[in-house]
N, C-alpha and C positions, 0 to 999 in steps of 0.2 A: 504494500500500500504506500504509495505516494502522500507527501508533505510539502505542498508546493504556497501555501496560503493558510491563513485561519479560518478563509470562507472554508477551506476543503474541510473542515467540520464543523458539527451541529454542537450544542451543547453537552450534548451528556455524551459525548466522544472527547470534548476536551476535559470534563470530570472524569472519567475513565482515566485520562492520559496523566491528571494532575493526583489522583486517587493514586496510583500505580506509583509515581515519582516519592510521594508522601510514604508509602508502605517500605520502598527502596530506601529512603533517606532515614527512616526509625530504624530499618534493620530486620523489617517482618516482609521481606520480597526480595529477594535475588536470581535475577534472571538468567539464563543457561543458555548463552547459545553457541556454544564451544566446536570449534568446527567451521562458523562461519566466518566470512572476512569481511570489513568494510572500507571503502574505498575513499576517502576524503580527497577532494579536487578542487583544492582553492584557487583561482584565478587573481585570487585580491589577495592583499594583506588580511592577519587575524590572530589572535591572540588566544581570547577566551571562547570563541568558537570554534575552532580549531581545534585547542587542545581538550576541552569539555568532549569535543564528539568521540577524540579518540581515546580518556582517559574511561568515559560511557564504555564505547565499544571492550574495551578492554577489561572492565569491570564486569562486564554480562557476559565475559570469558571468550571475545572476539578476538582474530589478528588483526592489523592496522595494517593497509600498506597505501604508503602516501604517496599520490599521486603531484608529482612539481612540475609545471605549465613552462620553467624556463630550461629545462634539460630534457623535454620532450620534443617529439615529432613536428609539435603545433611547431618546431623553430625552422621547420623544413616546408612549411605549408600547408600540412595536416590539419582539416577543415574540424570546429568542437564537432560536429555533428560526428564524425568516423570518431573522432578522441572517444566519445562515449559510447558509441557501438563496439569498440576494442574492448575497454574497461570493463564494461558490464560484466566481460566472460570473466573476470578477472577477479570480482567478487561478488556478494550477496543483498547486498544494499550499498548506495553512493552517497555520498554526503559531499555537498556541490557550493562554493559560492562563487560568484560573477559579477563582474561590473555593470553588465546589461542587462536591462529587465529584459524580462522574459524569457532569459535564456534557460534559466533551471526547468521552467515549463517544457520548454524544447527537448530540454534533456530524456526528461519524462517522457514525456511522446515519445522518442524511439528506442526508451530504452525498457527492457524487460524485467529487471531490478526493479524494487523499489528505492524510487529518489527522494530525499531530504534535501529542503531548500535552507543553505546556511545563509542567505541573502544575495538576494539579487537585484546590483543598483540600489535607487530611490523605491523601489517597488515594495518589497515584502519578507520579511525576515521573522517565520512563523513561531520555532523552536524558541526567538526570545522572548516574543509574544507567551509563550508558555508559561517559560521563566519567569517572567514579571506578575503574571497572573499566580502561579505559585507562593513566587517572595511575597505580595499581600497577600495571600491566602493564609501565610505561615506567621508572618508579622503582625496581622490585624484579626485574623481569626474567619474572616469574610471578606468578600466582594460586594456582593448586592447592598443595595444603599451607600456604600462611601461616597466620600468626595474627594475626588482625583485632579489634580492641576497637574497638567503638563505642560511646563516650560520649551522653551528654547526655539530651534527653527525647525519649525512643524510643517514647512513646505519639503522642504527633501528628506528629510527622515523615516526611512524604512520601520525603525522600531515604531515610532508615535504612529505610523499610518495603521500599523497591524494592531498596534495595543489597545487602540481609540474603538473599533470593532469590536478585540474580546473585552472590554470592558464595559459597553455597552449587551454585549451578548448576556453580561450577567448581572446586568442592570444598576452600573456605578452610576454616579453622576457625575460627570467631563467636564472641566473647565480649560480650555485651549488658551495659554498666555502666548504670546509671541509679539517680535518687533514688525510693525506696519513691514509688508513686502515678504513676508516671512509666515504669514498663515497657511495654518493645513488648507488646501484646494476644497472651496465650499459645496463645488459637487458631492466631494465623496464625506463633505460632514452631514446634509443631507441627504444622502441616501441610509447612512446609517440609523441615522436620528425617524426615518421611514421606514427601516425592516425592522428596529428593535421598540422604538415609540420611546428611544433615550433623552436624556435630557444634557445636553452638552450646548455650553454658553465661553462665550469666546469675548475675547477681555487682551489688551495691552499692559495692564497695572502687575506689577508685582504683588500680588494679594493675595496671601493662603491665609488669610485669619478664619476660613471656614475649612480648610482643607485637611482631610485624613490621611494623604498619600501626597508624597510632592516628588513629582518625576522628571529630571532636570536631561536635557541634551546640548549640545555644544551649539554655537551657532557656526553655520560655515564657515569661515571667513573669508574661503576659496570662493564662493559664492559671487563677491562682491568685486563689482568692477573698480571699485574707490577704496584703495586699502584704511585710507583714516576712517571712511563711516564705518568699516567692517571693524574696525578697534572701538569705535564710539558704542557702537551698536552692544558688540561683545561686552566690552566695559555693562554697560548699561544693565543686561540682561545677564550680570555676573551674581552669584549665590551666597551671599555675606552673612555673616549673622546677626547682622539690625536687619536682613530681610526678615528673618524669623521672628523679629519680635512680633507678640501679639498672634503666631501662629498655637495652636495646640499642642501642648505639653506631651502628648504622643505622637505628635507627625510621626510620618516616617518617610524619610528622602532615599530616594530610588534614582539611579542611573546606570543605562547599560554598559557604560561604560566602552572604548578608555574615557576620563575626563580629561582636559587640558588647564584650561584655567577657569571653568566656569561655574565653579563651586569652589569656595573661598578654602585652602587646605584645611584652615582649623577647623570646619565643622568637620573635617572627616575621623575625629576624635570623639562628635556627640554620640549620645548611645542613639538620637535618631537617626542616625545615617549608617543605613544599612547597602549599603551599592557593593559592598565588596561579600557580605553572604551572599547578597544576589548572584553574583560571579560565581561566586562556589555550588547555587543549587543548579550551576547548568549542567553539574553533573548526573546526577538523579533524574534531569527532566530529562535530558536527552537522554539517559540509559532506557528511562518508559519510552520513551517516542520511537527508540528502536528496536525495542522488545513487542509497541506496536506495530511496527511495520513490516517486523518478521511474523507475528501473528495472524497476520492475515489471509 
């Protein structure tokens, strides 16, 4: 079974998947799938997806064998579409990221594996989508009902566009901050706010004095044609702790991380900043996500 999106499941398929992670992470589920291989093919840079997928695989008693884009064939003219046709024979599930939307989709289509989408482009990065919904799951005890503010630049980010969905899916309540030029695409805030009947409210202000969850992202800076706005800007939408005054005495701040500068370092001493377990349960979520996708 393919992981190409968060649309690619319903609700009680991502409680299944968060259900499974949760029993993995206590110590009451260890998955077996000894004998199989999985394939990671990163195209991009990666860190904590990368090694999360193959630290997973290897924990649910998988071998790893690492597919690298610059000491392969692609350096000879060798088209992705044959890269992935090769591969597939090579193991049991793929674990893929890309600079180009929709390539991971591509992927899928011709491949007879099951493909995991480790992010592709601006598009959709589902497995962290997971993770986030996990980490408040484990932090806050719930989903449904909070109040979620996610910062930063919500027009190109993979994570906020996938997390905005499942957190609607389980009926948080969204608040979209971001610098004018820099909002999520209003298309896809209503359409969401239309198949779930969510309530997500979009705002420029630094303002979580109502917030239960505060989920920070970098702003591009690549982005900007004018390096001083893109430092103004940044500056601007940087994460201090006079932002937090007047916030709730259990926030909890969440980032996918890497950060760069855009969380002030001292908070990351507060017991509300929690971004670097989150980093750690990407081990558990993705060991379930491949334990479902070999289950299928």
């Amino acid at each position: 079974m393919d992981l190409i999106s968060i649309r690619d499941l319903d609700k009680a398929e991502v409680e299944k998947i968060l259900d499974s992670a949760d029993a993995i992470h206590s110590g009451k589920k260890k998955p077996d799938h000894k004998g199989k291989i999985i394939v990671t093919l990163f195209f991009e840079a990666s860190t904590r997806t990368k090694l999360s997928f193959q630290c997973a695989a290897e924990r649910n008693g998988m071998q790893v064998v690492d597919f690298l884009p610059d000491v392969s064939s692609l350096k000879k003219g060798e088209s992705f579409v044959d890269t992935i046709k090769v591969v597939e024979g090579y193991g049991d599930v793929l674990a893929i990221r890309h600079p180009v939307e929709g390539s991971v989709r591509l992927a899928a289509d011709v491949s007879k594996k099951p493909v995991l989408n480790g992010g592709d482009g601006a598009n959709q990065h589902p497995t962290q989508t997971l993770i986030d919904l996990f980490s408040i799951r484990k932090t806050k005890g719930r989903i449904k009902g909070l109040n979620v503010s996610l910062v930063g630049d919500l027009k190109h980010a993979r994570t906020m566009r996938s997390l905005v969905y499942g957190l609607s899916m389980f009926g948080a309540n969204v608040t979209l901050i971001s610098p004018k030029g820099l909002e999520m695409p209003a298309r896809d805030v209503e359409e969401i706010k239309k198949k779930f009947g969510s309530s997500i409210k979009v705002k420029q202000e630094l303002d979580f004095s109502d917030a239960d969850v505060l989920y920070v992202c970098r702003i591009q800076e690549e982005r900007f044609a004018d390096p001083l706005e893109a430092k103004r800007v940044s500056e601007q939408f940087r994460i201090k702790k006079d932002n937090l005054k007047g916030a709730k005495e259990d926030i909890v701040i969440l980032h996918p991380l890497p950060k760069i500068n855009e969380i002030e370092s001292s908070i990351d001493d507060l017991p509300q900043a929690k971004y670097f377990e989150q980093a750690h349960y990407g081990v558990p979520v993705r060991q379930a996500v491949i334990d479902w996708a070999l289950s299928k």
